[in-house]
C-alpha atoms as a printed R data frame, in Angstrom:
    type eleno elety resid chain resno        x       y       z
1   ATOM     1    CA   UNK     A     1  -86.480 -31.730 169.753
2   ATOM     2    CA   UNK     A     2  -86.095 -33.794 172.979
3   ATOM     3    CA   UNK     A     3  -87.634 -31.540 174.838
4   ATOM     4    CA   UNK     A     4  -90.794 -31.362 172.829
5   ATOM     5    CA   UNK     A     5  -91.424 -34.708 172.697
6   ATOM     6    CA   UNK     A     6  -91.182 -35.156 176.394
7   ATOM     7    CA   UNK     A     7  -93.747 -32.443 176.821
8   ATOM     8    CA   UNK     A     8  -95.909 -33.825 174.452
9   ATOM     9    CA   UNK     A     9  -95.667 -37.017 176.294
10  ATOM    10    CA   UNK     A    10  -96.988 -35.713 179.351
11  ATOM    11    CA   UNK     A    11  -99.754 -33.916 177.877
12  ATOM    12    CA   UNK     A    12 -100.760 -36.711 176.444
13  ATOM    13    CA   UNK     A    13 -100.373 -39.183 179.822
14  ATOM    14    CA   UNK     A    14 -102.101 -36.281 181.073
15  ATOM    15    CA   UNK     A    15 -105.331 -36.296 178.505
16  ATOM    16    CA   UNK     A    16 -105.078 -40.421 179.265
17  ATOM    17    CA   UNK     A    17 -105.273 -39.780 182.866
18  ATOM    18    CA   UNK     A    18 -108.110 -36.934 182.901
19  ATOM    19    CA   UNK     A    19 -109.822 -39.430 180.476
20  ATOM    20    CA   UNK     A    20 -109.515 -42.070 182.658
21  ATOM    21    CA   UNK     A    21 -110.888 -40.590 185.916
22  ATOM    22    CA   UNK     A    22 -113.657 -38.680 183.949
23  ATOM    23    CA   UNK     A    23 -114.688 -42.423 183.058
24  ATOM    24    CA   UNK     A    24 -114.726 -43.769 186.606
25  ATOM    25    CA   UNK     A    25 -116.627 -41.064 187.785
26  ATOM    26    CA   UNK     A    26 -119.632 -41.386 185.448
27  ATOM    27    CA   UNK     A    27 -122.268 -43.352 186.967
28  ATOM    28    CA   UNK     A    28 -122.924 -46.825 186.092
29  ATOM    29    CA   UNK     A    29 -126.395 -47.010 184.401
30  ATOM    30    CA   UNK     A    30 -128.160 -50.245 183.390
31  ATOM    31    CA   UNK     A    31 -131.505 -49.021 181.491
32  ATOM    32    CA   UNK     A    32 -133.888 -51.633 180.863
33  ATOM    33    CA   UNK     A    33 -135.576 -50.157 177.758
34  ATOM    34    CA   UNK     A    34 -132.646 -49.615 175.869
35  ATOM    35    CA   UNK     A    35 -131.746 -53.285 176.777
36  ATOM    36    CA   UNK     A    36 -134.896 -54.429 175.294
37  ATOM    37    CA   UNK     A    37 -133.702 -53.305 172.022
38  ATOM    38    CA   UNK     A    38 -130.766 -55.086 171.733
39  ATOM    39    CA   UNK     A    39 -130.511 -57.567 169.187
40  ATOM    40    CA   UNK     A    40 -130.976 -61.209 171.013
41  ATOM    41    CA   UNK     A    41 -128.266 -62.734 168.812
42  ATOM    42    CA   UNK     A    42 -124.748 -64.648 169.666
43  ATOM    43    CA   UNK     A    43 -122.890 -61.735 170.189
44  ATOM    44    CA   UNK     A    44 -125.179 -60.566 172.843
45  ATOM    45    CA   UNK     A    45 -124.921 -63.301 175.245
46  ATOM    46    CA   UNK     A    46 -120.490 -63.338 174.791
47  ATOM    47    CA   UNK     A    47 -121.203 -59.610 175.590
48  ATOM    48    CA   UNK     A    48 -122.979 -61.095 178.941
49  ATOM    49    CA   UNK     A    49 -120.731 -63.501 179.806
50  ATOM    50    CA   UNK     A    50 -118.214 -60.841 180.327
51  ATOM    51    CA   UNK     A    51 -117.407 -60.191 184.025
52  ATOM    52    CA   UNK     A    52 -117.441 -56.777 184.479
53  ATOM    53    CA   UNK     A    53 -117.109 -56.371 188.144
54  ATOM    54    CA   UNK     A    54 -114.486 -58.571 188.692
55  ATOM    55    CA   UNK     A    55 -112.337 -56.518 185.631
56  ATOM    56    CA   UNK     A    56 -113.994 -53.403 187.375
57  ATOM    57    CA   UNK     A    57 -112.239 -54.497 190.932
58  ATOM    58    CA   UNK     A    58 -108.643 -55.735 189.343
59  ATOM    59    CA   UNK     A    59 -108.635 -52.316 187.315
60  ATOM    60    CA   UNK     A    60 -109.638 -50.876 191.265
61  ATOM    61    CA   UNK     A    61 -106.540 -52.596 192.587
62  ATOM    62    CA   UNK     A    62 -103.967 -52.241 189.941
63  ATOM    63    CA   UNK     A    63 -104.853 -48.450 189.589
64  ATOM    64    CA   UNK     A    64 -104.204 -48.294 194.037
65  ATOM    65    CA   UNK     A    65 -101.254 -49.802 193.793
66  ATOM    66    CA   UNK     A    66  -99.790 -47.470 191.037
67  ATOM    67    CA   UNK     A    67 -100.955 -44.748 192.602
68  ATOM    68    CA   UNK     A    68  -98.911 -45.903 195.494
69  ATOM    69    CA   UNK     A    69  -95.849 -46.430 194.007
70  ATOM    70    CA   UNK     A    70  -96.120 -42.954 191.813
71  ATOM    71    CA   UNK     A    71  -96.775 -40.896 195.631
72  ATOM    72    CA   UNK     A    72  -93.284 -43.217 196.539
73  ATOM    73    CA   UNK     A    73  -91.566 -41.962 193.934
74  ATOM    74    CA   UNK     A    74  -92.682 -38.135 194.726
75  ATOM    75    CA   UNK     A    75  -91.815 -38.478 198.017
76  ATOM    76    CA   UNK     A    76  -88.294 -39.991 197.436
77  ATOM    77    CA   UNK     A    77  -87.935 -36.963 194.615
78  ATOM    78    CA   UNK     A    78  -89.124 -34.496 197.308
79  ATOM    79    CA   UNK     A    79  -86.850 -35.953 199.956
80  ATOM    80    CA   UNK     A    80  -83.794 -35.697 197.056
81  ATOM    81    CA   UNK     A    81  -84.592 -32.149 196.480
82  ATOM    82    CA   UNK     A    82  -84.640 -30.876 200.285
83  ATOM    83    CA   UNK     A    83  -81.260 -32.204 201.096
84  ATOM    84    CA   UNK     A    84  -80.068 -31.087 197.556
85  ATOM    85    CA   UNK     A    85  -81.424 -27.452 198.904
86  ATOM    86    CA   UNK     A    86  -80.207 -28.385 202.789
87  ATOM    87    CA   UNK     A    87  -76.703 -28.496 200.966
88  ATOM    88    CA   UNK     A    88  -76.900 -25.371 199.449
89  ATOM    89    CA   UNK     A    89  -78.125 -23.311 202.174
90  ATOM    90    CA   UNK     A    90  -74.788 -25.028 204.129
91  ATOM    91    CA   UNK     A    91  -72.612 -24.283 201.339
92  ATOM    92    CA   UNK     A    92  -73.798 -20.560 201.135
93  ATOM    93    CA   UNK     A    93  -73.630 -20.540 205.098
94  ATOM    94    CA   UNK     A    94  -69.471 -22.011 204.645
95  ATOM    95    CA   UNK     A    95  -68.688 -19.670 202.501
96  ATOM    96    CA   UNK     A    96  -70.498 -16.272 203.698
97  ATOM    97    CA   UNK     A    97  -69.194 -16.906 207.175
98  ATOM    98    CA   UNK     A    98  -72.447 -18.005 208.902
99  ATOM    99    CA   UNK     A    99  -74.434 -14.755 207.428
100 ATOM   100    CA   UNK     A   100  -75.702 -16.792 204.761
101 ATOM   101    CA   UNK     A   101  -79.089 -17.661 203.815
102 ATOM   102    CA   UNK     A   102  -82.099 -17.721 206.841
103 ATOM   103    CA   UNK     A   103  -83.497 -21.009 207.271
């Protein structure tokens, strides 16, 4: 049960994430005719007072520095698992009599 729902989890970070990069990646298009027929009403100018770049350049920043910090954490989990595996190799070396394992 535990299980599951951790897997689905990560599928769905993983849909959020492929999402996510598929949206940065499109091209930003401004198209003048279709512009022309928006409606010229309140709602349009709140929609243009909105500053896109400036939310487009903190989203930049925050998504760097999480990327950052997630590589960290890889690294420290890859560094964990080497010596975990440096151990073993040592242990099976101890106990075989030094014919254990090549490294």
């Amino acid at each position: 049960m535990l299980y599951s729902f951790i897997l689905e989890t990560v599928i769905f970070v993983g849909i959020g994430a492929l999402i996510l990069i598929l949206a940065r990646a499109l091209p930003k298009v401004e198209d003048e005719t279709t512009a022309g027929h928006l409606r010229r009403g309140r709602m349009n100018g709140v929609f243009k007072k909105i500053p896109l770049d400036k939310i487009d350049d903190s989203l930049n920043l925050v998504f760097h520095k999480i990327l950052r910090k997630i590589r960290i954490v890889i690294m420290k989990a890859d560094n964990a698992v080497t010596k975990k595996l440096k151990n073993v190799r040592e242990d099976a070396n101890k106990k075989s009599g030094g014919s254990g394992l090549p490294i």
